[in-house]
SEFISE-927131 format. One line per 2 residues: for each residue x, y, z of N, C-alpha, C. Coordinates in steps of 0.1 Angstrom, whole numbers, m for minus. Layout:
// SEFISE-927131
X/Y/Z/X/Y/Z/X/Y/Z; ... $
This chain:
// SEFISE-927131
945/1260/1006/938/1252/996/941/1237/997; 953/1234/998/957/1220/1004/947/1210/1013 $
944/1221/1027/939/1219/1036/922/1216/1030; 915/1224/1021/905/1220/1016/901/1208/1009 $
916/1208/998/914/1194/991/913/1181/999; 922/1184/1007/920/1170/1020/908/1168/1023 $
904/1177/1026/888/1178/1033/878/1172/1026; 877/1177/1011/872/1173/1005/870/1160/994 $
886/1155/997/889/1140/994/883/1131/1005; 888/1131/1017/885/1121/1032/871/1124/1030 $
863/1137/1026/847/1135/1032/837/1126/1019; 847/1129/1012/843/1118/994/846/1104/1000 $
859/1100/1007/864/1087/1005/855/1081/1021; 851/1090/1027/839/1090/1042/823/1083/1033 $
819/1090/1026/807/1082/1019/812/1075/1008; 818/1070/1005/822/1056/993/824/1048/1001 $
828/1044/1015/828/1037/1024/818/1031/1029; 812/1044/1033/798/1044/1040/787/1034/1033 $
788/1041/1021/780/1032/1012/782/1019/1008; 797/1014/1008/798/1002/1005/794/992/1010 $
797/995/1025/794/990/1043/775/991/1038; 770/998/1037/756/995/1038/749/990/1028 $
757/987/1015/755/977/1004/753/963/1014; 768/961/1017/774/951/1023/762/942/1031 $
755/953/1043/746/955/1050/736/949/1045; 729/955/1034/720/952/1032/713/937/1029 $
730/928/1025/727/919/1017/725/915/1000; 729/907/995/725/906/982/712/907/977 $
702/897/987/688/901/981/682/913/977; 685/920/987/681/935/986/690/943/976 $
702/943/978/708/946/965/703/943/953; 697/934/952/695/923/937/677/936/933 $
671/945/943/661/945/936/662/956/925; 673/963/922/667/976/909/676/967/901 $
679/953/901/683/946/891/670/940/882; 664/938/895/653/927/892/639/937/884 $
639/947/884/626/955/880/632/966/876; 631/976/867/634/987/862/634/998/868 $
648/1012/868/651/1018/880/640/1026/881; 636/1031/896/626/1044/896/635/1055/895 $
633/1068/897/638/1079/899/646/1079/911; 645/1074/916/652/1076/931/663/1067/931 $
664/1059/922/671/1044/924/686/1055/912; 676/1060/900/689/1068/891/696/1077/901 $
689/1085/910/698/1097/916/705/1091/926; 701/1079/934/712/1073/946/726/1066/937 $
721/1062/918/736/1054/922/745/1068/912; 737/1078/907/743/1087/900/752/1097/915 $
748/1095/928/757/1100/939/765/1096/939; 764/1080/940/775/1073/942/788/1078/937 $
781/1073/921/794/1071/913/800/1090/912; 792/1098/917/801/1112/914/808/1115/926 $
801/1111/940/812/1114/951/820/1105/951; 818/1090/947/836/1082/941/843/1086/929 $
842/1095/919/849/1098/909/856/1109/917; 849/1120/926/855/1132/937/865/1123/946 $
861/1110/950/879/1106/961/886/1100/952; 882/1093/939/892/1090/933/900/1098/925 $
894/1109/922/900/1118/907/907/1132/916; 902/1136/924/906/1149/930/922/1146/936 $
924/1138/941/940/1141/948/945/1136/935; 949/1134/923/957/1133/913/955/1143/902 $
947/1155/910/943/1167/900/947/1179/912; 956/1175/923/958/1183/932/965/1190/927 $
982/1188/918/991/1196/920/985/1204/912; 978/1203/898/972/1212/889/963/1222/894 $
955/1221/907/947/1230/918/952/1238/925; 967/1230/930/971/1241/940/984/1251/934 $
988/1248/921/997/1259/911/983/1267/903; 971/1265/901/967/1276/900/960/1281/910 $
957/1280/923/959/1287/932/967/1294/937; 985/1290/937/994/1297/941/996/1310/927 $
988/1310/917/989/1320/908/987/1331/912; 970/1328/920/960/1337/919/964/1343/932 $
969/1338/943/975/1344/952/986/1353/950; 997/1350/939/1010/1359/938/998/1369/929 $
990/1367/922/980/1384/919/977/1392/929; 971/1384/939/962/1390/946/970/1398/958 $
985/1392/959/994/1400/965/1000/1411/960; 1001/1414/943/1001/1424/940/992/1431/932 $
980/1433/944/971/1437/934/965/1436/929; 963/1421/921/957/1425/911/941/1411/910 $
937/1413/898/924/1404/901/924/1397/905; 917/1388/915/917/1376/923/904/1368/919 $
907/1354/917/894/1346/912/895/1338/923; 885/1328/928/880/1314/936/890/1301/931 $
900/1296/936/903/1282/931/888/1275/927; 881/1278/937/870/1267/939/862/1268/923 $
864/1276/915/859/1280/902/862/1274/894; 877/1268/894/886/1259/884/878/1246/888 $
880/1240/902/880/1230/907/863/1223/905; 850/1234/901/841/1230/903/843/1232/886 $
845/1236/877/849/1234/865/856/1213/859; 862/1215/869/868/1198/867/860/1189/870 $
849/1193/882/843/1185/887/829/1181/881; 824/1193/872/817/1190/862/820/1182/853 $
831/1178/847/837/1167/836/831/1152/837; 835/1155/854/835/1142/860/821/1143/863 $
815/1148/871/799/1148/872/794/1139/857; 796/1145/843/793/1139/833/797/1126/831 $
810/1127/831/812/1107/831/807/1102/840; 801/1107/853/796/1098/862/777/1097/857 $
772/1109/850/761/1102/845/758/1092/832; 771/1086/824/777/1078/811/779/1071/823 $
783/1069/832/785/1057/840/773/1046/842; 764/1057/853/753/1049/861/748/1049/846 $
743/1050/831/735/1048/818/741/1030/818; 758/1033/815/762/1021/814/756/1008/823 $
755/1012/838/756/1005/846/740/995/847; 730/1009/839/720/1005/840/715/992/830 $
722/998/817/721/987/808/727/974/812; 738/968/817/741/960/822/742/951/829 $
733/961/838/726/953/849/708/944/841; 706/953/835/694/948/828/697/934/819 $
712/935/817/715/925/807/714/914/815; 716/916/829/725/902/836/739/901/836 $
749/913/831/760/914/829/769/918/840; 762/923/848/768/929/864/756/928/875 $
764/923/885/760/917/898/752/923/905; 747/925/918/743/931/925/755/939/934 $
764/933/934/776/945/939/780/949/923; 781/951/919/782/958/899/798/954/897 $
800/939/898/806/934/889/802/926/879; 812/925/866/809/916/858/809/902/861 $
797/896/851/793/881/857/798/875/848; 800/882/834/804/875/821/818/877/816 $
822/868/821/840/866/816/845/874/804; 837/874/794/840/880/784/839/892/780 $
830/898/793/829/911/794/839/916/802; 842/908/811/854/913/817/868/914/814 $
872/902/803/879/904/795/882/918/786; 874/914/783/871/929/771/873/939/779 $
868/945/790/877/957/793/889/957/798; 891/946/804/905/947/806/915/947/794 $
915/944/783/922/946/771/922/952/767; 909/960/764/906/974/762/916/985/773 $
914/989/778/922/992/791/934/989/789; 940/982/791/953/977/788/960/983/774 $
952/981/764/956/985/749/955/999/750; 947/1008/756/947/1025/757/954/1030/760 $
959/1021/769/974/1027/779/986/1028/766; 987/1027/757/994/1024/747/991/1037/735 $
980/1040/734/976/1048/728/976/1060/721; 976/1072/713/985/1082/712/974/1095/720 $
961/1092/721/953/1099/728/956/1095/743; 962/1086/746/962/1084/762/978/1090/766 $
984/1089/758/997/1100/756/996/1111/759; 983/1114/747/988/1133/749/981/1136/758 $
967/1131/765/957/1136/776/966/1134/791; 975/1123/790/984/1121/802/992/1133/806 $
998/1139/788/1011/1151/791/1004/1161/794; 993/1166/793/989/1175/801/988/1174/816 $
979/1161/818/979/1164/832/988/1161/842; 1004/1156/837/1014/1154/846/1027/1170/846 $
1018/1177/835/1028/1193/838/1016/1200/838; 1013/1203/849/1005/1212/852/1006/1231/850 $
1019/1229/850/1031/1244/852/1025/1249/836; 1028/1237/823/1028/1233/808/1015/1238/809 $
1003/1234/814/991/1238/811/987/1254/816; 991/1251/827/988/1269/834/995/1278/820 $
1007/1268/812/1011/1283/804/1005/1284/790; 998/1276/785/995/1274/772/976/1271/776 $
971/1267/784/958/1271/785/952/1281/794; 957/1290/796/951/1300/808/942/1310/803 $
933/1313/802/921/1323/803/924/1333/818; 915/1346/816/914/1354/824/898/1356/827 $
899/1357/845/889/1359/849/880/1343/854; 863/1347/859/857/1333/866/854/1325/854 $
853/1330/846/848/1321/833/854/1318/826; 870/1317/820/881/1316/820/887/1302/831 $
886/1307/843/887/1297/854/882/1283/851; 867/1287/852/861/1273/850/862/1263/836 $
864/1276/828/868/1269/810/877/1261/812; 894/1267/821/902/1258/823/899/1246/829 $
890/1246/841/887/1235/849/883/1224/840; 872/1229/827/863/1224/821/874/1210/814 $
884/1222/811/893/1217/799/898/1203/804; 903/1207/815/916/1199/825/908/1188/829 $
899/1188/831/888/1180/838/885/1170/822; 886/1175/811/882/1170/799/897/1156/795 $
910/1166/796/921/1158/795/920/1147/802; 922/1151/819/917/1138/827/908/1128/825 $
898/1131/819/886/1124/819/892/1110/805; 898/1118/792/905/1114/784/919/1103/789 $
921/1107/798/935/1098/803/928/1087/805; 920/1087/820/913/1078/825/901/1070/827 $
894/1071/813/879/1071/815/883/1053/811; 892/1047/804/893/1029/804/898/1026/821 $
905/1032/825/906/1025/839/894/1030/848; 887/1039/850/873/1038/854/867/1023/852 $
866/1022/836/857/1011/832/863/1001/842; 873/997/845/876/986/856/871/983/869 $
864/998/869/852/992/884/845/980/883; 841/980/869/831/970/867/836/952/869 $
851/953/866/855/942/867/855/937/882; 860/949/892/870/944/902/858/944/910 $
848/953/908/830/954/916/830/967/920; 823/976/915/827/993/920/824/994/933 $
818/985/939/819/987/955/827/975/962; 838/976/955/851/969/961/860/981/966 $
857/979/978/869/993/983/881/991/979; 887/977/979/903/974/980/905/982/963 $
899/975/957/893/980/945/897/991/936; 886/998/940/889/1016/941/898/1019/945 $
898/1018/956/912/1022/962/929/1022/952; 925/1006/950/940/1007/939/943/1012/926 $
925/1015/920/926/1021/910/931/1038/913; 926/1042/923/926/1051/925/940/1058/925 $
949/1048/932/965/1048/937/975/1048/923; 967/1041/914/974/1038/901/973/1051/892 $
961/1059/891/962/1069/886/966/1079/890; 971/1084/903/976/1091/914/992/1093/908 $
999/1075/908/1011/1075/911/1012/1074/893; 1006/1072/883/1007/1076/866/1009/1093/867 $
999/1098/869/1001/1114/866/1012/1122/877; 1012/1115/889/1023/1125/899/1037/1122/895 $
1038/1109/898/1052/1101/901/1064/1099/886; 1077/1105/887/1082/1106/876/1083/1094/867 $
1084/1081/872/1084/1070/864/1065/1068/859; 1059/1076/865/1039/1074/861/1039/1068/850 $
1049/1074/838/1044/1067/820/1051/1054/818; 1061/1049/827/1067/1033/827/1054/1028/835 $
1051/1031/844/1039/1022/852/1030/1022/845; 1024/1033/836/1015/1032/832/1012/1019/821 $
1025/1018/811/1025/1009/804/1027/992/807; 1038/994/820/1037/981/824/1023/976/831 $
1012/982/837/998/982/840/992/977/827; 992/983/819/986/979/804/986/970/800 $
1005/960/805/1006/943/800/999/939/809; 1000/943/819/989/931/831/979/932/828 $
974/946/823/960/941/820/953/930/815; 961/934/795/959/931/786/967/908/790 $
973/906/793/977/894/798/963/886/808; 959/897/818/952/893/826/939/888/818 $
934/900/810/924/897/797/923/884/789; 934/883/786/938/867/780/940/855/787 $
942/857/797/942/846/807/927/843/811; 917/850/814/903/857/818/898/844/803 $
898/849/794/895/841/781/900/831/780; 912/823/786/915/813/785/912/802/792 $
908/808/803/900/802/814/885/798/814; 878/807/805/866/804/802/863/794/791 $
878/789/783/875/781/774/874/763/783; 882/764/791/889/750/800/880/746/805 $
């Protein structure tokens, strides 16, 4: 299962790249046109890819240990015995959560762009917008909902024992669930694509790394909060700058 998650992270973090490079490519101008005229159909489903195979490299390896303890479940069953379900059941359960914030994503992105509020690389142009989420963001990390959505998904063991269902539908409920907590931990640091430019690889990348090393790593809830002052500092600096 390990071996799959990899596969399936590198071939996510293979097109986020890909695509950035041929943003990159393209140029601004061309970038600038579903800014400039209102999306077609085609223009909604290329950036609603985007943003779901980047929420798949960013969100799946910090939902690994939770994947591969209920995999090692289903295996100590299926060695004695007994019912055997698909990881891939749970995992396509979580990945629905996120499929949904990624279509509240490209909604957002679209308004915004309509406003003049984000770039042709989809950063913010308006200081005050970018402010604002970064304090926002910052202040969540503080939160008693970003608390309890975090303690689930940094004891995985905790959840396998107090949310487990039986059977494929059960599986995916959990997925649905776990996928819902997560989504709840980190749906304000998402919002920071906007600031740093969602097709900023360095970007992504370090968001990516921050929520990785919050949910894995034993000091994750000290980082988490010391993240929160930079934000919220950064936010007010952001504003103070725009006054000068």
């Amino acid at each position: 299962m390990a071996t799959g998650l990899t596969l399936i992270t590198v071939l996510a973090w293979g097109y986020t790249i890909y695509l950035a490079y041929d943003m990159e490519m393209m140029g601004r101008e061309m970038a600038m046109m579903p800014m400039m005229r209102p999306w077609s159909a085609g223009d909604f489903v290329l950036m609603y890819v985007m943003w779901a195979v980047m929420m798949v490299a960013m969100m799946v390896p910090s939902a690994a240990p939770m994947v591969l303890i209920f995999a090692s479940v289903y295996r100590k069953r299926r060695e004695q015995g007994g019912a055997f379900v698909s990881t891939g059941v749970f995992l396509a359960g979580y990945l629905v959560v996120w499929s949904a914030f990624s279509l509240a994503a490209v909604l957002s992105q679209y308004v915004l762009q309509r406003a003049a509020l984000v770039s042709p690389m989809m950063e913010t142009t308006a200081p005050w917008l970018g402010a604002a989420l970064l304090v926002a963001a910052g202040a969540f990390q503080f939160m008693p909902l970003k608390e309890a959505c975090l303690a689930k998904c940094r004891t995985p063991v905790g959840f396998i024992m107090t949310e487990w269902r039986e059977g494929s539908r059960g599986a995916f409920v959990m997925g649905l669930r776990h996928g819902a907590y997560c989504t709840g931990c980190c749906w304000a640091l998402m919002a920071l694509l906007f600031v740093g430019g969602v097709m900023n690889l360095l970007w992504v990348a370090f968001l990516a790394v921050f929520v990785l090393v919050e949910k894995v790593l034993p000091a994750g809830g000290l980082l988490g909060k010391t993240g929160g002052v930079i934000m919220i500092a950064w936010g007010a600096w952001m504003v103070g700058q725009s006054w000068v």
